[in-house]
Every structure is written in structure tokens, then in C-alpha cells.
Backbone as XML, in Angstrom:
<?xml version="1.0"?>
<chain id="A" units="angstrom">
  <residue number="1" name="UNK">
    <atom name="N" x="61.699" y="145.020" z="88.725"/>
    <atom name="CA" x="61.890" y="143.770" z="89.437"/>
    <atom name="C" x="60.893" y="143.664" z="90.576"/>
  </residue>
  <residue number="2" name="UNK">
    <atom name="N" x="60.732" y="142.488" z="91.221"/>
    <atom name="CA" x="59.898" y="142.089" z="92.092"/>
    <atom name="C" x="60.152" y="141.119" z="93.111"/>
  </residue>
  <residue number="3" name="UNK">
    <atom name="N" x="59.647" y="141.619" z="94.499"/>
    <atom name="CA" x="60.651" y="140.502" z="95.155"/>
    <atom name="C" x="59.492" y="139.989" z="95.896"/>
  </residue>
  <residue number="4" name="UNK">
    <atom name="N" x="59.606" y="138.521" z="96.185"/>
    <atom name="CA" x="58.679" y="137.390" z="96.572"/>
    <atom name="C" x="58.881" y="136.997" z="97.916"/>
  </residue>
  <residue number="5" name="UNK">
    <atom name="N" x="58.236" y="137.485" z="99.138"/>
    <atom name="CA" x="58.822" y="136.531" z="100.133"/>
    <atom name="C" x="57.791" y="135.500" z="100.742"/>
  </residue>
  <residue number="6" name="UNK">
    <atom name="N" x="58.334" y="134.372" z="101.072"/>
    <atom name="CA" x="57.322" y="133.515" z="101.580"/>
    <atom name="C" x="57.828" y="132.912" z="103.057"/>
  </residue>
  <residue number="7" name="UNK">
    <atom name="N" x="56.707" y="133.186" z="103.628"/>
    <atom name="CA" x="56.902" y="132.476" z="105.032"/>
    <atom name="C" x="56.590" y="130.966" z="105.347"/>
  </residue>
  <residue number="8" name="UNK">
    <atom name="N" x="57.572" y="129.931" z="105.134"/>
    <atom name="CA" x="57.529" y="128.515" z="104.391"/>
    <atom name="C" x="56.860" y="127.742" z="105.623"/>
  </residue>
  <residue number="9" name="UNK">
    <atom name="N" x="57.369" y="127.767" z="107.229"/>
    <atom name="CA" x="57.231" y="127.361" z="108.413"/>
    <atom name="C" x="55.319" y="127.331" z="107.904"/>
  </residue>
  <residue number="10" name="UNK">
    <atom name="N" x="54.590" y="128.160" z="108.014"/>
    <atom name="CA" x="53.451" y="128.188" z="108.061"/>
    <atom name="C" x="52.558" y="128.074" z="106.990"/>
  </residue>
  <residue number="11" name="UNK">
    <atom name="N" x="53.245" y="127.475" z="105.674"/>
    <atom name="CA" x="52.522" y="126.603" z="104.611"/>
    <atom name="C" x="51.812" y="125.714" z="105.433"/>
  </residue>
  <residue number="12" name="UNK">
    <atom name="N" x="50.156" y="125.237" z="105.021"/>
    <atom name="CA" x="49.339" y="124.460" z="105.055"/>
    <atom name="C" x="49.373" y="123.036" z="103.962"/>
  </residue>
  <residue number="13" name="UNK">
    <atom name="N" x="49.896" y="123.445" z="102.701"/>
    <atom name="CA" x="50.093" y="122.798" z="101.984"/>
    <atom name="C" x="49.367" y="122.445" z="100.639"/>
  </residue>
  <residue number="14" name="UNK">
    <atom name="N" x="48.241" y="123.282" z="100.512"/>
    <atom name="CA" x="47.072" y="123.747" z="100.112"/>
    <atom name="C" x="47.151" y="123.518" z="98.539"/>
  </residue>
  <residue number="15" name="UNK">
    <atom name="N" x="48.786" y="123.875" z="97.815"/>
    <atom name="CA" x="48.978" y="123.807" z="96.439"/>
    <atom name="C" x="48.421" y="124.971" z="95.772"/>
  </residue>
  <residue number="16" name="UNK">
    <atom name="N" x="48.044" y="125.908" z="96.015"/>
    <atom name="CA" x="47.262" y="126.623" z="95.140"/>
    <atom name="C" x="48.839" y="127.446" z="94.611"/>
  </residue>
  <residue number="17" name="UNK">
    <atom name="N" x="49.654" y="128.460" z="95.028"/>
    <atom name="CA" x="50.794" y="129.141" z="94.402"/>
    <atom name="C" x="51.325" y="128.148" z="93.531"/>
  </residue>
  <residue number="18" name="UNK">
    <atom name="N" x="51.598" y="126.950" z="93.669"/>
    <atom name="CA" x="52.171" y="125.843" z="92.622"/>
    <atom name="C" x="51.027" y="126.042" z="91.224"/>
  </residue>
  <residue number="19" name="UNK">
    <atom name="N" x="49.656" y="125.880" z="91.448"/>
    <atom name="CA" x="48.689" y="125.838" z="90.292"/>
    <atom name="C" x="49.284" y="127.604" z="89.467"/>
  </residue>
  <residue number="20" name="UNK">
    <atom name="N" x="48.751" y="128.102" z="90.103"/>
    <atom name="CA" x="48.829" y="129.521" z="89.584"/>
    <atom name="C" x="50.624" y="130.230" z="89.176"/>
  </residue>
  <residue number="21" name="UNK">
    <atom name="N" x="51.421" y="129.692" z="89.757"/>
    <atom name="CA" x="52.936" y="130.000" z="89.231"/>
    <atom name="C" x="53.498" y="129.329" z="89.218"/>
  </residue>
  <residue number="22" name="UNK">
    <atom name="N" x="53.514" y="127.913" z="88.362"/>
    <atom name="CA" x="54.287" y="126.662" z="88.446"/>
    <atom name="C" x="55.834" y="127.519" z="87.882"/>
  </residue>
  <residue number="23" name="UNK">
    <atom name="N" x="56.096" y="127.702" z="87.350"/>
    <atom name="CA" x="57.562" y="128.180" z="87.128"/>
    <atom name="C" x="58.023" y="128.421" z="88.268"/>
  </residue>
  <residue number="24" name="UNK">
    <atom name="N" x="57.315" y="129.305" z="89.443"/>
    <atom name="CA" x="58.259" y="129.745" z="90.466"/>
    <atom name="C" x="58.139" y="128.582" z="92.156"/>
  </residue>
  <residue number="25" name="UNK">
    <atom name="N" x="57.088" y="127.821" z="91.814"/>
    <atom name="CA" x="56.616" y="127.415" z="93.203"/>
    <atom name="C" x="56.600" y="125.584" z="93.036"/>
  </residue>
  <residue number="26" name="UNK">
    <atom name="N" x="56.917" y="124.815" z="93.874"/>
    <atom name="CA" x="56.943" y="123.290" z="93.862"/>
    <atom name="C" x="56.575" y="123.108" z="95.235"/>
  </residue>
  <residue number="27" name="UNK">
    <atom name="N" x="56.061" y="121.486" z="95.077"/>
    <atom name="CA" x="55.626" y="120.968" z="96.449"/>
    <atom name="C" x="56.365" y="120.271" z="96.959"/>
  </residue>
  <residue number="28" name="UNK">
    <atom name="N" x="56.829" y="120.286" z="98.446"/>
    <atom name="CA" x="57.983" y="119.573" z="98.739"/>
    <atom name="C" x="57.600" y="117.868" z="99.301"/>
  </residue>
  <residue number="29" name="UNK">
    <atom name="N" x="58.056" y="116.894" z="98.308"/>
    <atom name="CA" x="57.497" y="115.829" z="98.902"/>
    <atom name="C" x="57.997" y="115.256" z="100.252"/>
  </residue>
  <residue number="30" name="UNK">
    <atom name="N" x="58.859" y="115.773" z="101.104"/>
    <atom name="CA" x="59.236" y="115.720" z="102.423"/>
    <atom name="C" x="58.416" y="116.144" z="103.393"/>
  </residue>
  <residue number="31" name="UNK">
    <atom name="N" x="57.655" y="116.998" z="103.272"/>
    <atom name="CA" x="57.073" y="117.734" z="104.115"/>
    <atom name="C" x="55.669" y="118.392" z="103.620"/>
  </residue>
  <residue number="32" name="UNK">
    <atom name="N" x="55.297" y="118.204" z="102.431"/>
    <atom name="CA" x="53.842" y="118.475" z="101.790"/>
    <atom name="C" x="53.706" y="119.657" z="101.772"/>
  </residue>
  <residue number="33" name="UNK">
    <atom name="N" x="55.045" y="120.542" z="101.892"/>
    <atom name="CA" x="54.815" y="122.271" z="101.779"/>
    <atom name="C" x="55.213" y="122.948" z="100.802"/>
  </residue>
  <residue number="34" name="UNK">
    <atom name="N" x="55.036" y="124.162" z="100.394"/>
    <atom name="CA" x="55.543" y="124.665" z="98.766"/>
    <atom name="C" x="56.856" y="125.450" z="99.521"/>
  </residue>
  <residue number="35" name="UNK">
    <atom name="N" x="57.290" y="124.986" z="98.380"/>
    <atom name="CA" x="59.097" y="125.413" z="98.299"/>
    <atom name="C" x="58.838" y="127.026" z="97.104"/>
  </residue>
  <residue number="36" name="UNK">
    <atom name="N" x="59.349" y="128.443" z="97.136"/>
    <atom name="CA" x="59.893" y="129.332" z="96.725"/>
    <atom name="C" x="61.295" y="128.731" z="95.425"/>
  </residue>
  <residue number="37" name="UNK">
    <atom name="N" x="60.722" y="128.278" z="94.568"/>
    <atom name="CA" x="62.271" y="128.042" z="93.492"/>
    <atom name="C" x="62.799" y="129.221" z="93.465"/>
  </residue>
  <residue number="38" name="UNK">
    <atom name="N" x="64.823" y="129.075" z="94.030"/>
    <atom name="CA" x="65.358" y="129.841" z="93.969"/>
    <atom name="C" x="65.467" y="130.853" z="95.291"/>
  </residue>
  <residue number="39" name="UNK">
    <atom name="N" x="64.301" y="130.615" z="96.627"/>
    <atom name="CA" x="64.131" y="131.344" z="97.275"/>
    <atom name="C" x="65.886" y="131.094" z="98.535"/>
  </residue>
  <residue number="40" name="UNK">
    <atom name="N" x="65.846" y="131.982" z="99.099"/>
    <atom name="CA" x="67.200" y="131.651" z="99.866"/>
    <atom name="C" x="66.616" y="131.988" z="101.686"/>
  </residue>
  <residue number="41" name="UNK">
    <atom name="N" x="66.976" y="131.413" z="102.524"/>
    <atom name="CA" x="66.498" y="131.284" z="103.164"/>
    <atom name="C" x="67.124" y="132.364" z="104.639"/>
  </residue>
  <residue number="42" name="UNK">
    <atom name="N" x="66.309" y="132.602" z="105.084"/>
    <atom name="CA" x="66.433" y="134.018" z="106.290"/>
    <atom name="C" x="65.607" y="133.988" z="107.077"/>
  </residue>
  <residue number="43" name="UNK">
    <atom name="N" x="66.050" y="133.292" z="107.812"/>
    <atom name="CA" x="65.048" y="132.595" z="109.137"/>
    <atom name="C" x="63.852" y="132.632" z="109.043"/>
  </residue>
  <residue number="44" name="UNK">
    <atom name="N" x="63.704" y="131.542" z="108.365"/>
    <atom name="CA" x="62.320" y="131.141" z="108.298"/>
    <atom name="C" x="61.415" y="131.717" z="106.819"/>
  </residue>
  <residue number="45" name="UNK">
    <atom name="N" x="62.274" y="132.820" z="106.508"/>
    <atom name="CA" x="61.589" y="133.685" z="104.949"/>
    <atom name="C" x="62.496" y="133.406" z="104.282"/>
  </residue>
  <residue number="46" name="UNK">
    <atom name="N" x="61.852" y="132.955" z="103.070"/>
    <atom name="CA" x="62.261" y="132.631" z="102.239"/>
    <atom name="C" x="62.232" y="133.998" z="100.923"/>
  </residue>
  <residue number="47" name="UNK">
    <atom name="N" x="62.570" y="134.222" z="100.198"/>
    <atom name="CA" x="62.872" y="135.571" z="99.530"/>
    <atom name="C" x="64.067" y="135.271" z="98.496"/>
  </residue>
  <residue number="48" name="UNK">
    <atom name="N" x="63.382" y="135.461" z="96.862"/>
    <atom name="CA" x="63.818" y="135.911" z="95.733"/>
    <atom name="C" x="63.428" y="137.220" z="95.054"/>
  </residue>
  <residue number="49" name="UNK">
    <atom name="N" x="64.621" y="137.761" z="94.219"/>
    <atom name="CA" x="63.764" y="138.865" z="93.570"/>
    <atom name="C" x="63.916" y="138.545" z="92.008"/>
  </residue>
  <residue number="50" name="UNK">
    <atom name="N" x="63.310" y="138.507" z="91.570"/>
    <atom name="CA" x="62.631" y="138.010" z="90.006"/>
    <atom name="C" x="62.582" y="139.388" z="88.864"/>
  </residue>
  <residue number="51" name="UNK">
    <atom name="N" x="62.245" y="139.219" z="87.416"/>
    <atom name="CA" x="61.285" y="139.868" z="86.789"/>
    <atom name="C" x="60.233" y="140.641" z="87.023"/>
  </residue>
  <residue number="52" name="UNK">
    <atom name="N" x="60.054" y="141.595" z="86.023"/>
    <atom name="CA" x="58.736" y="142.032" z="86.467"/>
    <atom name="C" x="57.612" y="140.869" z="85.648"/>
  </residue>
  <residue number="53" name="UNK">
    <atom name="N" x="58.098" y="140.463" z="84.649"/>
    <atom name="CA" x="57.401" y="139.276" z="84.049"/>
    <atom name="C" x="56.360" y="137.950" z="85.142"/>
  </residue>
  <residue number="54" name="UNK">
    <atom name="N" x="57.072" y="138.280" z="86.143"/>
    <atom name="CA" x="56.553" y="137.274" z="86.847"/>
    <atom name="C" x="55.203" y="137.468" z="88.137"/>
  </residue>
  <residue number="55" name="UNK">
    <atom name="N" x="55.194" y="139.398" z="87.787"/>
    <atom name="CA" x="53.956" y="139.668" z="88.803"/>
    <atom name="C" x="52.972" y="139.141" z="88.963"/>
  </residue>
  <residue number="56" name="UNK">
    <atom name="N" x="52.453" y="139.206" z="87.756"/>
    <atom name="CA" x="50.727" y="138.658" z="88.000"/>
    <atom name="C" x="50.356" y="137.469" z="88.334"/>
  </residue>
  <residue number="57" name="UNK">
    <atom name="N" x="50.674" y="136.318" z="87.533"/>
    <atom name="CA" x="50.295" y="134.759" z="88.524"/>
    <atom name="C" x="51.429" y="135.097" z="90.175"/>
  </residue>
  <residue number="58" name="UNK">
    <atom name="N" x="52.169" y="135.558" z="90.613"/>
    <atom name="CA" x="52.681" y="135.341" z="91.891"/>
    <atom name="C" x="52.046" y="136.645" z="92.720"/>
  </residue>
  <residue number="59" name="UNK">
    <atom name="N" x="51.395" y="137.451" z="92.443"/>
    <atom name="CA" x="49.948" y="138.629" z="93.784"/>
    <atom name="C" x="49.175" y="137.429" z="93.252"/>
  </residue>
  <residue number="60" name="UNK">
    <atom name="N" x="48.766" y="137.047" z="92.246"/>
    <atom name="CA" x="47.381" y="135.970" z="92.477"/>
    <atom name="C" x="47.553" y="134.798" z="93.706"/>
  </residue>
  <residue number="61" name="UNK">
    <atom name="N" x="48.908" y="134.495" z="93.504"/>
    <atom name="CA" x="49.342" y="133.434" z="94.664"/>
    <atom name="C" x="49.194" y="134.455" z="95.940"/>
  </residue>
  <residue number="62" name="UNK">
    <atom name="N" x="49.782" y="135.153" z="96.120"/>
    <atom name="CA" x="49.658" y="135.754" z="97.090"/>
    <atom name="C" x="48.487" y="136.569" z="97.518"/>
  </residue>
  <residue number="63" name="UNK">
    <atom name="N" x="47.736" y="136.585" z="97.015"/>
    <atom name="CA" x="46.008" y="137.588" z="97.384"/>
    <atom name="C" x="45.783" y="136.372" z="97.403"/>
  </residue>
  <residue number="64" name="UNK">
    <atom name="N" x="45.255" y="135.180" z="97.001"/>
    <atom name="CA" x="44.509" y="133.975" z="97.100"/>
    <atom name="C" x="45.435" y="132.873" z="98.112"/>
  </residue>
  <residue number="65" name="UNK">
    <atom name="N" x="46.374" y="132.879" z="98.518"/>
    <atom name="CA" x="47.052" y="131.862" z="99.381"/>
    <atom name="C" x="45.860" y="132.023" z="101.017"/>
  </residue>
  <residue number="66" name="UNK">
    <atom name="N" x="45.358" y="130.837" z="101.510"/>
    <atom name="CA" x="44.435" y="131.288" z="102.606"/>
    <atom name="C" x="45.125" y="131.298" z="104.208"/>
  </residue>
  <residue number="67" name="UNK">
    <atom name="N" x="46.296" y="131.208" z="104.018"/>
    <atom name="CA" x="47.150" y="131.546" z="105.615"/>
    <atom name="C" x="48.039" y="132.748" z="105.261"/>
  </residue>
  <residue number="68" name="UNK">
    <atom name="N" x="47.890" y="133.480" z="104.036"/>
    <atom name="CA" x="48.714" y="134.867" z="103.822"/>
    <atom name="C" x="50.321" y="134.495" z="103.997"/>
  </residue>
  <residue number="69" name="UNK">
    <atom name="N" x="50.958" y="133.711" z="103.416"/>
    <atom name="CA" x="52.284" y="133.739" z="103.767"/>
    <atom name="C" x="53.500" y="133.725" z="103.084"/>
  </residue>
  <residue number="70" name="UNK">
    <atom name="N" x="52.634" y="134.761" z="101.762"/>
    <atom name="CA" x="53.427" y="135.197" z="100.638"/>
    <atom name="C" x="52.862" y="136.753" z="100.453"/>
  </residue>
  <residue number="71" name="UNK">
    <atom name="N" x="54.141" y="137.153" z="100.350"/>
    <atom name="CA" x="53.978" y="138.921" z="99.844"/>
    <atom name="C" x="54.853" y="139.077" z="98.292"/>
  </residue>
  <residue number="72" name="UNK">
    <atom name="N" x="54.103" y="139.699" z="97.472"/>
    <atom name="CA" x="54.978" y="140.314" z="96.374"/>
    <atom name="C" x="54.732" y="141.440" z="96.848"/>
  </residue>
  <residue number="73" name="UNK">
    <atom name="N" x="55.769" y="142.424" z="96.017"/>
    <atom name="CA" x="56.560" y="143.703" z="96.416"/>
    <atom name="C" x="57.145" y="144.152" z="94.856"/>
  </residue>
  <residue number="74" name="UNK">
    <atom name="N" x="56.957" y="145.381" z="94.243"/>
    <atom name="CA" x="58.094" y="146.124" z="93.881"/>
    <atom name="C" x="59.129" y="146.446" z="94.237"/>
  </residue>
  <residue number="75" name="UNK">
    <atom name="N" x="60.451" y="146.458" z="93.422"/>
    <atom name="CA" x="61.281" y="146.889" z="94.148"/>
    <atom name="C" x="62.316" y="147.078" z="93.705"/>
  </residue>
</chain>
């Protein structure tokens, strides 16, 4: 398994985790920021733990996001 956390407050809005892991990531039309599908919220981090199926497009989101505010993790 693998757990995803994203720090949502400091989305730019950029879209790129939506391109690269549309299953796990949407854009919020309220606020022009990507929403974590499924993520639950802990002040301010947002955090699901998933598949291992779901590593590789979500480190691509996360090595390529340009304000760093997604970590994948084993776990």
C-alpha cells in the first residue's frame, strides 16, 4: 500500500497531478485547486492510503508538482 499526502492550502492550481493521475486527483471548480479523491482532511493535509497499483503516475505527480505539496510514501 501507499499513502498520498497532499498539502491542498498551497496548490497553485497548475493541473499537472490531475493530467498524470486522473483517477486519483480533480480540479476544484470553487477554488481552481486539486482536490486528493478520497483524501480526508487533517489540518490542512489531506491523506489517503491506496494500492500499490497506484504508485507510479502519483511520485510522477509528486516529483513533477512545482510547489512540492504532494508526498507518496510506502507503507
Amino acid at each position: 500500500m501507499i499513502r498520498i499526502i497532499h498539502h491542498r492550502e498551497k496548490c497553485i492550481g497548475c493541473n499537472l497531478c490531475v493530467e498524470v493521475a486522473e483517477n486519483r486527483w480533480r480540479m476544484s471548480r470553487k477554488d481552481g485547486k486539486s482536490t486528493l479523491v478520497g483524501g480526508v482532511n487533517n489540518k490542512g493535509f489531506y491523506t489517503v492510503s491506496v494500492g500499490d497499483d497506484e504508485w507510479r503516475e502519483n511520485k510522477h505527480a509528486a516529483d513533477n508538482c512545482p510547489v512540492k505539496i504532494i508526498k507518496v510514501e510506502k507503507i
